[in-house]
N, CA, C and O of each residue as an XYZ file, in Angstrom:
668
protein
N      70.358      0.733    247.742
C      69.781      2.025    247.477
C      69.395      2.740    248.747
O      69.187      2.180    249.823
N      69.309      4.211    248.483
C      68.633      4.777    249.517
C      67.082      4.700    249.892
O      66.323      4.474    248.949
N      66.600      4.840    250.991
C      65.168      4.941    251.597
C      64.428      6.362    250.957
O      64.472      7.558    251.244
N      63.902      5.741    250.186
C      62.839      6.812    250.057
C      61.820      7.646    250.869
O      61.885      7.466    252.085
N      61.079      8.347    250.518
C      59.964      8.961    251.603
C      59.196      7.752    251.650
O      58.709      7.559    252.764
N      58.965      6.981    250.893
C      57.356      6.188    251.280
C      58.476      4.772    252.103
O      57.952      3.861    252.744
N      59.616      4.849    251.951
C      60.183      4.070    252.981
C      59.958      4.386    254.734
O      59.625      3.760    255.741
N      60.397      5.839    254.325
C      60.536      6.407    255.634
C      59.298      6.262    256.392
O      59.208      5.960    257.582
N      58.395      6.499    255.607
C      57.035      5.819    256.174
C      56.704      4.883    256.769
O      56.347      4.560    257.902
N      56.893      4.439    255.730
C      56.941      2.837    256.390
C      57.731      1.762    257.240
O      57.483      0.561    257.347
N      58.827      2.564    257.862
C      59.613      2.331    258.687
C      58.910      2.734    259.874
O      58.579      2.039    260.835
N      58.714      4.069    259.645
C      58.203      4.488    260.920
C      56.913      4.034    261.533
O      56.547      4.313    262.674
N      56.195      3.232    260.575
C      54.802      2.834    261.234
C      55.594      1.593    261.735
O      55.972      1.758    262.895
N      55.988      0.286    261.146
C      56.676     -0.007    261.690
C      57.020     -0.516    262.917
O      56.697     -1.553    263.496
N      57.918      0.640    263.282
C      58.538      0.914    264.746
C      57.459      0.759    265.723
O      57.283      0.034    266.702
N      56.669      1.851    265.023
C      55.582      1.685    266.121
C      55.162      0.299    266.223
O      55.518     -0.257    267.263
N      54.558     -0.328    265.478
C      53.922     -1.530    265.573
C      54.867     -2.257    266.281
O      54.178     -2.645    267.224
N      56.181     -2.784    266.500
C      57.289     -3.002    267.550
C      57.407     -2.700    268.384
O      58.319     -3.294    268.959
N      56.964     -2.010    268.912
C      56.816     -1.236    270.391
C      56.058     -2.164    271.219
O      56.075     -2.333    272.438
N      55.169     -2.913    269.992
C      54.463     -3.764    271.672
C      55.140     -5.760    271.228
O      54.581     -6.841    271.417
N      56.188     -5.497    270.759
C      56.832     -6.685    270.671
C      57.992     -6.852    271.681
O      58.249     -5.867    272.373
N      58.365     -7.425    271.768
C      59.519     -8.139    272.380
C      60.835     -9.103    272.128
O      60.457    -10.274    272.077
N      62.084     -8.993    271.977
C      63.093     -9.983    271.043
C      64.259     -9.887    272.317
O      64.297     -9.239    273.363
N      64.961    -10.638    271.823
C      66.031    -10.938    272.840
C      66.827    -11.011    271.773
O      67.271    -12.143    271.963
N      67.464    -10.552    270.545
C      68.205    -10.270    269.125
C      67.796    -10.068    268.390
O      66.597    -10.318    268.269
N      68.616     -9.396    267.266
C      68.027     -8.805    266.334
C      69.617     -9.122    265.350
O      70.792     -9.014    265.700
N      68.994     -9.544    264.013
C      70.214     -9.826    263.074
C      69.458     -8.786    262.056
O      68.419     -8.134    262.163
N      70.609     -8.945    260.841
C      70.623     -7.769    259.843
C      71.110     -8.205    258.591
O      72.043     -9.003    258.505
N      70.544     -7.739    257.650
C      71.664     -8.007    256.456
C      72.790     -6.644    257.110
O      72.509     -6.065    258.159
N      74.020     -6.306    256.308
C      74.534     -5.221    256.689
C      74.631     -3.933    255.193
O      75.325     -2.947    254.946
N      73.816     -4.469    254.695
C      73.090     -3.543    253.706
C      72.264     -1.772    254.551
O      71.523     -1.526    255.503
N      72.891     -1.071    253.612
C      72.355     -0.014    254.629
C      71.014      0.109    254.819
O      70.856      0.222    256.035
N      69.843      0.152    254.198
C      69.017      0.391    254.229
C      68.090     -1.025    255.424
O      67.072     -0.778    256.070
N      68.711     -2.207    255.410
C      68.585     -2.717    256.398
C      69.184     -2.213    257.896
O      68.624     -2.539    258.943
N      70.124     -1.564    257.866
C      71.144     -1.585    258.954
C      69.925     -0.361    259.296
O      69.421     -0.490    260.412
N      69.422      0.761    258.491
C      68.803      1.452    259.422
C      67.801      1.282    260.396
O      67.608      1.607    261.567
N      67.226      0.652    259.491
C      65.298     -0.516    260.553
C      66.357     -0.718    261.502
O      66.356      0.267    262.240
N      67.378     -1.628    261.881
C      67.498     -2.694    262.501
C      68.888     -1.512    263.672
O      69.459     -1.826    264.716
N      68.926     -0.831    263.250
C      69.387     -0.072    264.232
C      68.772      0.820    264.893
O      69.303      1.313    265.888
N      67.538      1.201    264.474
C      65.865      2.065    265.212
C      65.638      0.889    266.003
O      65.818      0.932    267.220
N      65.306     -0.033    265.491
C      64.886     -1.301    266.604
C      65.735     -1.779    267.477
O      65.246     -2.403    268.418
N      67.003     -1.647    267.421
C      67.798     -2.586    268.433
C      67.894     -0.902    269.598
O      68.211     -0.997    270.784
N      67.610      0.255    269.040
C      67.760      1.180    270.048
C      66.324      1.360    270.669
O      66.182      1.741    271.831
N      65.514      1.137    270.033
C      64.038      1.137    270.392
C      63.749     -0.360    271.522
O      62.843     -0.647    272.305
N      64.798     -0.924    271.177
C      64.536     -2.514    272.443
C      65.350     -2.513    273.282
O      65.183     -3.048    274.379
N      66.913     -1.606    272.745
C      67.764     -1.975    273.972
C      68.982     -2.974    273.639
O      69.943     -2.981    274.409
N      68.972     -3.572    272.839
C      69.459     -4.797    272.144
C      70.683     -4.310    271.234
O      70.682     -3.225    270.652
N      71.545     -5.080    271.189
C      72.227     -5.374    270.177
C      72.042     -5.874    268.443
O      71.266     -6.795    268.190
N      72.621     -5.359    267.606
C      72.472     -6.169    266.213
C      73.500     -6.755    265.675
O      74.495     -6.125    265.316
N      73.366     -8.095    265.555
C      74.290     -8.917    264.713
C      73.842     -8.796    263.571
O      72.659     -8.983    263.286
N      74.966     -8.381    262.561
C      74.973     -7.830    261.009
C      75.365     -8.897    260.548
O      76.185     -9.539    261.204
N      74.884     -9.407    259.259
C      75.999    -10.283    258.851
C      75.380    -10.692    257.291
O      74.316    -11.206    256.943
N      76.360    -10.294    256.675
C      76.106    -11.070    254.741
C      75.609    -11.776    254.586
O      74.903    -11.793    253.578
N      75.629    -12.852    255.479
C      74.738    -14.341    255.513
C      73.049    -13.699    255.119
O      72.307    -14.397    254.428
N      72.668    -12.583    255.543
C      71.022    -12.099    255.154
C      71.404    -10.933    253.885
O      70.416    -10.368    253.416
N      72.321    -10.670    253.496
C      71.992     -9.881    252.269
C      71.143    -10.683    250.862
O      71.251    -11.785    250.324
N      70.602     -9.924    250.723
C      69.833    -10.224    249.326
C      70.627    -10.535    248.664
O      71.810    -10.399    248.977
N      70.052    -11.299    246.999
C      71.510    -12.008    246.052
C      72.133    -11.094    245.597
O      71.561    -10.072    245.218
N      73.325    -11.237    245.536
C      74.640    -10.408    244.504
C      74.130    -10.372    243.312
O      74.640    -11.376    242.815
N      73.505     -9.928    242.545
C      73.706     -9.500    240.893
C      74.217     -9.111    240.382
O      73.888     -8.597    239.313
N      75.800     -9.147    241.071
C      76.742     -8.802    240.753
C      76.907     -7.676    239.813
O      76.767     -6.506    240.169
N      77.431     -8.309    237.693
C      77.424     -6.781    236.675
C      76.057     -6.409    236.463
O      75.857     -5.332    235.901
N      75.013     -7.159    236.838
C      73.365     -7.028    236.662
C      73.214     -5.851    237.801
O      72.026     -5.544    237.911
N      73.926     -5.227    238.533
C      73.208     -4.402    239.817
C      72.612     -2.999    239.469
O      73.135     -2.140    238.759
N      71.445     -2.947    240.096
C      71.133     -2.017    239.536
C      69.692     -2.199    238.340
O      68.682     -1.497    238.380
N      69.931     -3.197    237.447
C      69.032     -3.222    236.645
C      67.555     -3.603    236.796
O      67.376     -4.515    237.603
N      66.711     -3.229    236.343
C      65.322     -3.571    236.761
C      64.959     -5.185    236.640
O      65.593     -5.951    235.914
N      63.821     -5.584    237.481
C      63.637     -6.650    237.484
C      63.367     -7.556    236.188
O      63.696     -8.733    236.045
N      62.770     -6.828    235.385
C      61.966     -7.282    233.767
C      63.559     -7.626    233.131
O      63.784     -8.684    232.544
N      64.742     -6.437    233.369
C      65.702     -7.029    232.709
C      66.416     -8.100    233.132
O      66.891     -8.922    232.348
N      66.529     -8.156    234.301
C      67.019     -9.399    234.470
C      66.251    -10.655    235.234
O      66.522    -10.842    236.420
N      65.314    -11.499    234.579
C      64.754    -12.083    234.073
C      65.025    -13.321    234.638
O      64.597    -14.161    233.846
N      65.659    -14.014    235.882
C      66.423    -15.114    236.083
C      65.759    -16.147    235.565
O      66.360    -17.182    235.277
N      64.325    -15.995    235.361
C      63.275    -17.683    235.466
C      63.643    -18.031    233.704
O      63.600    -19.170    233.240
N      63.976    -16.867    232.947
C      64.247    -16.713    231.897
C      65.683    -17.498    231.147
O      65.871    -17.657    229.941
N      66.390    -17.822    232.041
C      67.806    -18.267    231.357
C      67.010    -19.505    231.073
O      65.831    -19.857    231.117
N      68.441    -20.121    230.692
C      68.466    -21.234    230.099
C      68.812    -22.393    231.242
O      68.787    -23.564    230.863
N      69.125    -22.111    232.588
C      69.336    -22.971    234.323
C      69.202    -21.689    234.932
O      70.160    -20.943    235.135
N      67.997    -21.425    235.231
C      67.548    -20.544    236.176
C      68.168    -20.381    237.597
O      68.474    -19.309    238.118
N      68.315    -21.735    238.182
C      69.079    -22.136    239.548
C      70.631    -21.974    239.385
O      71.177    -21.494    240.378
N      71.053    -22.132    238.839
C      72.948    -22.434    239.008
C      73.130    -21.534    237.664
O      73.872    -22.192    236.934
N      72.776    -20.309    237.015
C      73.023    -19.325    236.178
C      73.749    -17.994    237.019
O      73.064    -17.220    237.689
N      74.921    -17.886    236.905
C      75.463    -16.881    237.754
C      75.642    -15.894    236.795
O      76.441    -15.943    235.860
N      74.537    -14.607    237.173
C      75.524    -13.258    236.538
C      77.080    -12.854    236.998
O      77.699    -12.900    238.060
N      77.424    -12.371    235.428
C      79.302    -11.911    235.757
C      79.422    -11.498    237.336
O      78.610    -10.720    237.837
N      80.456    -12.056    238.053
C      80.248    -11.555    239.465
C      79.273    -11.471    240.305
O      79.060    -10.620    241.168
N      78.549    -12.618    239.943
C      77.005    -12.331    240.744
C      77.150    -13.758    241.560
O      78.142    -14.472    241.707
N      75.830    -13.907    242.027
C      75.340    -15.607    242.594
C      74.939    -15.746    241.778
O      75.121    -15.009    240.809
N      74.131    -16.856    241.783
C      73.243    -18.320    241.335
C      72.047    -17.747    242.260
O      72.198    -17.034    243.252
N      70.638    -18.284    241.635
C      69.996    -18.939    243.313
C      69.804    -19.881    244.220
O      69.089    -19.930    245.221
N      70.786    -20.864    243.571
C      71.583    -21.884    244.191
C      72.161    -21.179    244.995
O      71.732    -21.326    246.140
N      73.141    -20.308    244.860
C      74.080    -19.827    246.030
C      73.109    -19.245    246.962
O      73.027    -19.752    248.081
N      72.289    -18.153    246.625
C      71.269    -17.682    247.599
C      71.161    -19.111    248.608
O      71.609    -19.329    249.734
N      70.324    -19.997    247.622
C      69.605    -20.836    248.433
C      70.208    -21.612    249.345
O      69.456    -22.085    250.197
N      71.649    -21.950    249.431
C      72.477    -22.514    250.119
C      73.045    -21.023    251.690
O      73.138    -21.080    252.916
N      73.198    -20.257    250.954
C      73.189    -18.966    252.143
C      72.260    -19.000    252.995
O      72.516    -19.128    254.192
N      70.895    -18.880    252.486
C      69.957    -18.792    253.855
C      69.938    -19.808    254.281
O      69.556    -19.585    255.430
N      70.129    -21.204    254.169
C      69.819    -22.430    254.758
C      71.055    -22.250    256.122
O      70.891    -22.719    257.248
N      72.502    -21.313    255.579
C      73.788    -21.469    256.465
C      73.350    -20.240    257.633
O      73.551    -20.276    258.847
N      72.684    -19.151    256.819
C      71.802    -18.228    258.111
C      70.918    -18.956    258.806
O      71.041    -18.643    259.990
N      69.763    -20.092    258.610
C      69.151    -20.123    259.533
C      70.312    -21.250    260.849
O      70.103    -21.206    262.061
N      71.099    -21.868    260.403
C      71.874    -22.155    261.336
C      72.713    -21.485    262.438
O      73.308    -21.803    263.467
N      72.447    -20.357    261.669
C      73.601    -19.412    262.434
C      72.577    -18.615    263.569
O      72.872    -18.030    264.611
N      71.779    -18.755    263.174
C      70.468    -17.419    264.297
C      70.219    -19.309    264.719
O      69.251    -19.465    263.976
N      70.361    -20.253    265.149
C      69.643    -21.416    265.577
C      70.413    -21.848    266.707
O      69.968    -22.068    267.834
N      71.751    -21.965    266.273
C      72.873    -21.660    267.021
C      73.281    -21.109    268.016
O      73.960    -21.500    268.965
N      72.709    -19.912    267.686
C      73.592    -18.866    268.792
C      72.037    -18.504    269.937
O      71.794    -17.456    270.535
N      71.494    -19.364    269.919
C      70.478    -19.498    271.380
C      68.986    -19.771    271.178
O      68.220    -19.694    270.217
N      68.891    -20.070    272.286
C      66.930    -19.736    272.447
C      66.809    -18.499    272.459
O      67.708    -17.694    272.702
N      65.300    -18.181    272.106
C      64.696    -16.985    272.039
C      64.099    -16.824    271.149
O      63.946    -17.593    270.200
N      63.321    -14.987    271.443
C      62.817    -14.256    269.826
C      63.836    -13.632    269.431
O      64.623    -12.887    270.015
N      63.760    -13.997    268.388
C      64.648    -12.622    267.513
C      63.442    -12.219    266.042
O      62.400    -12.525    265.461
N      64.591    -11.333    266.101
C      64.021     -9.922    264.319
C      65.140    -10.268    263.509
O      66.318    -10.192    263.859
N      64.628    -10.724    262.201
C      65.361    -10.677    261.396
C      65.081     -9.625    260.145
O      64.190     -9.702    259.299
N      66.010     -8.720    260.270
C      65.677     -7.276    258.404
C      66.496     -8.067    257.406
O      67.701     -8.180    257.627
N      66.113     -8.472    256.628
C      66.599     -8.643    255.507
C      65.929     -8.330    253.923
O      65.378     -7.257    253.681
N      66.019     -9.053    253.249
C      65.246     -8.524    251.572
C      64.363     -9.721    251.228
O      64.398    -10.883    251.634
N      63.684     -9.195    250.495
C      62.395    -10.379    249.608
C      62.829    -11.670    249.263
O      62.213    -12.703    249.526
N      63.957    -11.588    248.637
C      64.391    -12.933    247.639
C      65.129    -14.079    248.874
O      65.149    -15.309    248.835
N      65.703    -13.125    249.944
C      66.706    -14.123    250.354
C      65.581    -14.312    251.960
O      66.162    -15.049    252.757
N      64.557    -13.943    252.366
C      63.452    -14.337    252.775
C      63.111    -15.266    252.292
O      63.347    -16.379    252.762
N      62.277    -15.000    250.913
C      61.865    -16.131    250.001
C      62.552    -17.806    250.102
O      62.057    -18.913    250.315
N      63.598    -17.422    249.893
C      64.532    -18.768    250.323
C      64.781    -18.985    251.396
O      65.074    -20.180    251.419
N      64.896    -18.407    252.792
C      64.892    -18.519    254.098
C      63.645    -19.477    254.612
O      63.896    -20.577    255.104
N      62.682    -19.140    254.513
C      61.416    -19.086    254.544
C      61.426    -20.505    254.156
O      61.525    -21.447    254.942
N      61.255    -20.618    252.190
C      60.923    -21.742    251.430
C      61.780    -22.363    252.060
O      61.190    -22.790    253.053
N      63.052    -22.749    252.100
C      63.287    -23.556    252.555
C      63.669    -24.626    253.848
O      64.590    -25.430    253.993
N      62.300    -24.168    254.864
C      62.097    -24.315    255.841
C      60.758    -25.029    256.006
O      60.439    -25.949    256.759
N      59.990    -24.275    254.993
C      58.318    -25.121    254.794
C      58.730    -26.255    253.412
O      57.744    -26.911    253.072
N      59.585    -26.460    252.870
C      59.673    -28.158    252.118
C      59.370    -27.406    251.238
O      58.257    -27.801    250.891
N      59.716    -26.307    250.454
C      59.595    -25.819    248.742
C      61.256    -25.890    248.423
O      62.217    -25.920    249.191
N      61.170    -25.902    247.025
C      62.979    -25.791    246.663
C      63.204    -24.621    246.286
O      62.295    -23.828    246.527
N      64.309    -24.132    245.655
C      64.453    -22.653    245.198
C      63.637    -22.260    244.622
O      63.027    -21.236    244.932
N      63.357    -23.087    243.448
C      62.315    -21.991    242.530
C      61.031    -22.278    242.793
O      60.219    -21.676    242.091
N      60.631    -22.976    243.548
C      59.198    -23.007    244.331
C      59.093    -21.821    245.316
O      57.975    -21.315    245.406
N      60.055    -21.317    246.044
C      60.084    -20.106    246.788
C      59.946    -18.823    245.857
O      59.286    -17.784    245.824
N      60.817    -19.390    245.206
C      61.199    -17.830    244.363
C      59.936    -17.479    243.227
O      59.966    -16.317    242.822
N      59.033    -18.191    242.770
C      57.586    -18.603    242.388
C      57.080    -18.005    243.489
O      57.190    -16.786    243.626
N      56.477    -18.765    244.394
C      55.367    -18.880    245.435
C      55.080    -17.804    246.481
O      53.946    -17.465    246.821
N      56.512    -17.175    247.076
C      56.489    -16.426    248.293
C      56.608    -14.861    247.697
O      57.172    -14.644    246.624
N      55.987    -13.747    248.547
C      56.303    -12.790    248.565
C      56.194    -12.010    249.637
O      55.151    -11.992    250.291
N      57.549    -11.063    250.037
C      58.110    -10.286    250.937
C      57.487     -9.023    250.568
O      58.057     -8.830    249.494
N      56.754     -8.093    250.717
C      57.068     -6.541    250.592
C      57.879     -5.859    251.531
O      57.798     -6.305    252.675
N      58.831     -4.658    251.314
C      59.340     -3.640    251.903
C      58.219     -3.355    253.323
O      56.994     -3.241    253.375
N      59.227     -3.313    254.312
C      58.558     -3.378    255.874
C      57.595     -4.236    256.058
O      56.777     -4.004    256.948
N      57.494     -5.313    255.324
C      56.309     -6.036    255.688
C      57.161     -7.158    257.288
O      58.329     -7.499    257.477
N      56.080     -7.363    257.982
C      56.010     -7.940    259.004
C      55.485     -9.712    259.373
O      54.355    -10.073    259.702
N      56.769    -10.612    259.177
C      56.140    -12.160    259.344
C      56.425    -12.369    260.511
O      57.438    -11.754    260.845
N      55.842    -13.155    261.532
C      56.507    -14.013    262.339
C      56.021    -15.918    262.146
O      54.877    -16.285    261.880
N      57.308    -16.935    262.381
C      57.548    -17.559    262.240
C      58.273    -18.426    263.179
O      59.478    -18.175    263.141
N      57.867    -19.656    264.273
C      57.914    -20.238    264.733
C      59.420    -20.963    264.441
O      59.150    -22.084    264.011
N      60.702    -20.818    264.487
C      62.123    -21.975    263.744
C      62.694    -22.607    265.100
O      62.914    -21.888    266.074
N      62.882    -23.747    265.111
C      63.907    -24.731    265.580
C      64.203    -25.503    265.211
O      63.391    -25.990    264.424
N      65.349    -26.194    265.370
C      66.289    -27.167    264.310
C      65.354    -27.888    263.352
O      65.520    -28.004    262.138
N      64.147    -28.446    264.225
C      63.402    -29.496    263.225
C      62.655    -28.628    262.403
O      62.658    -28.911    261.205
N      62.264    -28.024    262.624
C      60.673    -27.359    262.649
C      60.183    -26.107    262.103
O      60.942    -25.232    262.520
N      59.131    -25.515    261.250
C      59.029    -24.332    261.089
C      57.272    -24.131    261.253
O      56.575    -24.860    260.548
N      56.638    -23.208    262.121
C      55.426    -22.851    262.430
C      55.052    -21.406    261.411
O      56.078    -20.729    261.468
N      54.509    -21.022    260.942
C      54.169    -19.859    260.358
C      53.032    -19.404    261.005
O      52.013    -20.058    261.227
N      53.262    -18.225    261.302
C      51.816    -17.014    262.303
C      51.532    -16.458    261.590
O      50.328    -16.659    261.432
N      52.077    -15.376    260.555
C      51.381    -14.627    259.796
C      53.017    -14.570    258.549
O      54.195    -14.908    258.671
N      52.329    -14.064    257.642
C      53.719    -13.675    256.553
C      52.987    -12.544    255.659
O      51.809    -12.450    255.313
N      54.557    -11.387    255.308
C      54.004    -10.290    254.673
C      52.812     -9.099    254.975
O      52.333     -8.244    254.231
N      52.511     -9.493    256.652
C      51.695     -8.230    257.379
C      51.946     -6.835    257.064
O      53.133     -6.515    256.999
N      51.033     -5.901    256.845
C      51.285     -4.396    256.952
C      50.030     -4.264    257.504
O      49.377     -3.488    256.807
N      49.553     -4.578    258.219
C      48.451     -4.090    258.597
C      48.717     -2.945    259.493
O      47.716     -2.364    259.913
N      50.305     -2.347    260.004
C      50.742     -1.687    260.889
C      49.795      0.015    260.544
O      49.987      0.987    261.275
């Protein structure tokens, strides 16, 4: 979807609040509304952005579009491995972010920024602090521009803050 005004807002505080950060990369889902944050920031640092599907939020494939109440995942009958027509699982999610955090682990030392969405956070995240899918997808919550940072290396995950707006 497109950015709304109270997006735009909140992008822009944001930015600011980034201004007194520092990254040496910046990845992306390549979802537009990610690609925009993450292209203000990589011009606001100087930096490059690696885009990549590996951070898009889940496919809901013929479900896209529909509100959350309707589609209901905790609701099926295998919540985890229930794929809408053309959609994922959150099995598949949950196996995606585990192959993203390899991929930003990989490709060096450093800080980086990662823009991506709530759910596939949720599983990024959870499954880094020892929750399983639906313990993440339960437990954690992302808001729009919210701000975590998080300590990752191969072994290890530190948490500093999660879901900040204090911007």
């Amino acid at each position: 979807g497109d950015i709304d005004d109270k997006g735009v807002v909140q992008m822009e505080k944001l930015l600011i609040r980034l201004r007194e950060e520092s990254f040496d990369r910046v990845y992306s889902s390549d979802s537009q509304r990610c690609k925009a944050l993450a292209d203000r920031i990589a011009e606001l640092k100087s930096l490059r952005v690696y885009y990549s599907d590996l951070f898009r939020e889940i496919n809901n494939g013929d479900y896209w579009g529909k509100k959350k109440i309707e589609m209901d995942r905790l609701s099926w009958p295998d919540p985890l491995n229930t794929r809408p027509p053309h959609g994922e699982s959150l099995q598949d999610l949950w196996e995606r972010s585990r192959e993203a955090k390899e991929y930003i682990v990989k490709s060096g030392e450093g800080r980086v920024i990662l823009i991506s969405h709530g759910l596939f956070l949720k599983f990024f995240l959870g499954s880094q602090i020892g929750l399983d899918a639906l313990g993440a997808f339960k437990s954690l919550k992302f808001s729009n521009c919210a701000l975590s940072e998080i300590i990752l290396d191969k072994n290890s995950c530190r948490i500093e803050y999660l879901n900040n707006r204090d911007y």
